[in-house]
C-alpha positions in Angstrom: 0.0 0.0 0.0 1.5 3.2 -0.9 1.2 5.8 2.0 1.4 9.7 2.0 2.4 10.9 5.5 1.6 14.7 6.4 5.3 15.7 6.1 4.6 14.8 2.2 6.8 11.6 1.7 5.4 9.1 0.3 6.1 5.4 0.7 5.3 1.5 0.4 4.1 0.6 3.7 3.0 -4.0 4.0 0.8 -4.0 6.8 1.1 -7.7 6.6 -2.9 -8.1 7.2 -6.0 -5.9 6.3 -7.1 -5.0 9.6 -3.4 -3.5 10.2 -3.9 -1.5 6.8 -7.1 0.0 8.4 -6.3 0.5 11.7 -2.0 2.0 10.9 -2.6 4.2 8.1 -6.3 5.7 8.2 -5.4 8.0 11.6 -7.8 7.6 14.3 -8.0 8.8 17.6 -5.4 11.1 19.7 -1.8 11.5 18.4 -3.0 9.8 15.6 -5.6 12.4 14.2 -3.3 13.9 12.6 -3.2 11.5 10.3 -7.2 11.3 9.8 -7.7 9.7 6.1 -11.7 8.6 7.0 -13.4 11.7 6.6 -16.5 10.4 4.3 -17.8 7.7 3.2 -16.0 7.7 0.1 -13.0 8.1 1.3 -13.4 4.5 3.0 -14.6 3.5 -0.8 -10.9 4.5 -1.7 -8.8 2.9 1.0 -11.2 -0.5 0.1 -9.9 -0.1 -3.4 -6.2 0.6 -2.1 -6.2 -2.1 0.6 -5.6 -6.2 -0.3 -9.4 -6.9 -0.5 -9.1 -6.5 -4.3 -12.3 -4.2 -4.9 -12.9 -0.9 -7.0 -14.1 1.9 -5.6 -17.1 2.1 -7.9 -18.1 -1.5 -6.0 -18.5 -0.1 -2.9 -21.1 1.4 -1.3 -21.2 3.3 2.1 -22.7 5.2 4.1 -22.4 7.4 6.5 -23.3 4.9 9.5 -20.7 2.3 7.9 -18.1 5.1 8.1 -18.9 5.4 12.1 -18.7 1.5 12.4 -15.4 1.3 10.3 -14.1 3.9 12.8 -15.0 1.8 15.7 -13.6 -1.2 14.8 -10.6 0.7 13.8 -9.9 2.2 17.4 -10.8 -1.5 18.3 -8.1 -3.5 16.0 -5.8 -0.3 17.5 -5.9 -0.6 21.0 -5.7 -4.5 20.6 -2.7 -4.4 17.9 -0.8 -1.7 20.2 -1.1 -4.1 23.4 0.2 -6.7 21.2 2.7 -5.0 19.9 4.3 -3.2 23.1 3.7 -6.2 25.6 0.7 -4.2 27.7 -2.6 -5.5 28.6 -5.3 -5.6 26.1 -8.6 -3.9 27.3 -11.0 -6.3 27.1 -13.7 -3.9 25.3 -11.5 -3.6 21.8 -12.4 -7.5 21.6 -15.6 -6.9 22.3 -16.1 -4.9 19.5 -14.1 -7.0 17.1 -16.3 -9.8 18.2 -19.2 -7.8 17.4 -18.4 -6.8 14.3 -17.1 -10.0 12.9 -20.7 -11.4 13.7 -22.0 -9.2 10.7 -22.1 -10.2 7.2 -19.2 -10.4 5.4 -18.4 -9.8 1.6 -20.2 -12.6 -1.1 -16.9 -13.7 -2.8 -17.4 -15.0 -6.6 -16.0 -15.7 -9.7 -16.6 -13.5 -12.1 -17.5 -13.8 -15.9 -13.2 -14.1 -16.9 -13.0 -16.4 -14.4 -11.1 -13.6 -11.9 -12.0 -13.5 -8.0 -14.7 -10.9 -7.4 -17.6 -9.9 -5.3 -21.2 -9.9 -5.2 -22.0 -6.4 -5.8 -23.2 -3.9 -4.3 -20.7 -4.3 -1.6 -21.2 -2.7 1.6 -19.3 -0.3 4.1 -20.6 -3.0 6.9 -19.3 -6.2 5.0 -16.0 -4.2 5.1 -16.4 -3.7 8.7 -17.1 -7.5 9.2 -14.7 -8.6 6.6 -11.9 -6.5 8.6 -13.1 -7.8 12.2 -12.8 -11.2 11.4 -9.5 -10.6 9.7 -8.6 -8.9 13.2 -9.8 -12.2 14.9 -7.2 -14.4 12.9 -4.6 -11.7 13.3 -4.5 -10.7 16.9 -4.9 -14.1 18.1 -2.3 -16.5 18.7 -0.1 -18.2 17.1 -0.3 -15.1 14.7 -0.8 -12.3 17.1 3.0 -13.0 18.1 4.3 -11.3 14.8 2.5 -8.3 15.9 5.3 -5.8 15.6 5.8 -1.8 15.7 8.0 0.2 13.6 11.3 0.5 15.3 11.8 4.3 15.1 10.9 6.2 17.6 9.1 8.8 16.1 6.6 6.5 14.1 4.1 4.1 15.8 3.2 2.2 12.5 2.3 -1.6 13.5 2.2 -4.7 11.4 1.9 -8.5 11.1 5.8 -9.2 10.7 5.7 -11.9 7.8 9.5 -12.6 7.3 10.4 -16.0 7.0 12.9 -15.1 10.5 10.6 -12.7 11.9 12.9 -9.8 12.7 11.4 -7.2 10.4 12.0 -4.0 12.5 10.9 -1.3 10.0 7.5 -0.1 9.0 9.1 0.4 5.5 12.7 0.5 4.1 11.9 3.6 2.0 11.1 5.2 5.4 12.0 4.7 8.4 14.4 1.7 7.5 16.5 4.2 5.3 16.6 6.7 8.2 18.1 4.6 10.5 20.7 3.1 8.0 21.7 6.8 7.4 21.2 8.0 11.1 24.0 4.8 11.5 26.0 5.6 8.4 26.7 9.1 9.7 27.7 8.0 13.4 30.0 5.9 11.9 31.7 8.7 10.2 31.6 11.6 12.9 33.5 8.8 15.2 36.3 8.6 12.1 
């Protein structure tokens, strides 16, 4: 997924799982406002068509009330990805949401007329929702919820599914803050010299 942050760079950011792509680079609540990408409903139409569930904008339909439920979940899938991800507690109440939200109905997958995965149309802003929570229930759960990682620089609180074969990605992306840290070291190495 390619990702503008507000200082203008723009980069490749793998969440490693769609409810990481939702709930890392939409914004949300507190420090993360900032970064609000959610504003109406077509704007979740547009991350749908730029996240891994493989739809087109003109094949989703939402509405204001599927924004607010997107939203939810996404402060859910947050608070539960963060604890995950920095060893603290999980608050029971972000489960309790993704729980709630799985229990809707998901996406109609089918194969389409050139043979090419698709969906029944229209599709929803609450199939979304669902189709993100129960991503979130196979994700933050073990044996998976153990890659749960954050971005290793310590001015960015991006967090993914680490899917490395070794499972020591540290980086939210290499074009970022990867690249940072590789010149951060380069230049230590030569003030020393």
């Amino acid at each position: 997924m390619r990702v503008r942050h507000p200082d203008g760079q723009v980069f490749t950011f793998d969440a490693g799982a769609l409810c990481l792509e939702l709930s890392s680079v939409t914004g949300g609540e507190g420090f993360r406002a900032r970064f609000e990408t959610l504003h109406t409903p077509a704007d979740l139409a547009r991350w749908a068509a730029a996240s891994r569930l493989g739809v087109t904008e003109a094949e989703v339909t939402a509405s204001d009330a599927d924004l607010a439920l997107v939203k939810r979940l996404r402060e859910a899938v947050w608070g539960r990805a963060y604890a995950l991800a920095t060893g603290s507690l999980p608050d029971p109440r972000d489960a309790a949401v993704i729980n709630e939200v799985a229990g809707g109905a998901p996406p109609v997958p089918r194969i389409g007329v050139d043979g090419a995965h698709t969906w029944r149309q229209p599709l929803t802003g609450a199939q979304l929702a669902a189709a993100i929570a129960r991503d979130a229930v196979r994700t933050l759960t073990p044996p998976i919820a153990a890659r749960v990682r954050m971005c290793g620089a310590d001015n960015c609180a991006l967090i993914y599914l680490d899917t490395s074969r070794p499972g020591r990605r540290r980086w939210c992306s290499m074009e970022r803050c990867g690249n940072r840290a590789k010149v951060r070291g380069h230049r230590a190495r030569h003030s020393d010299a």
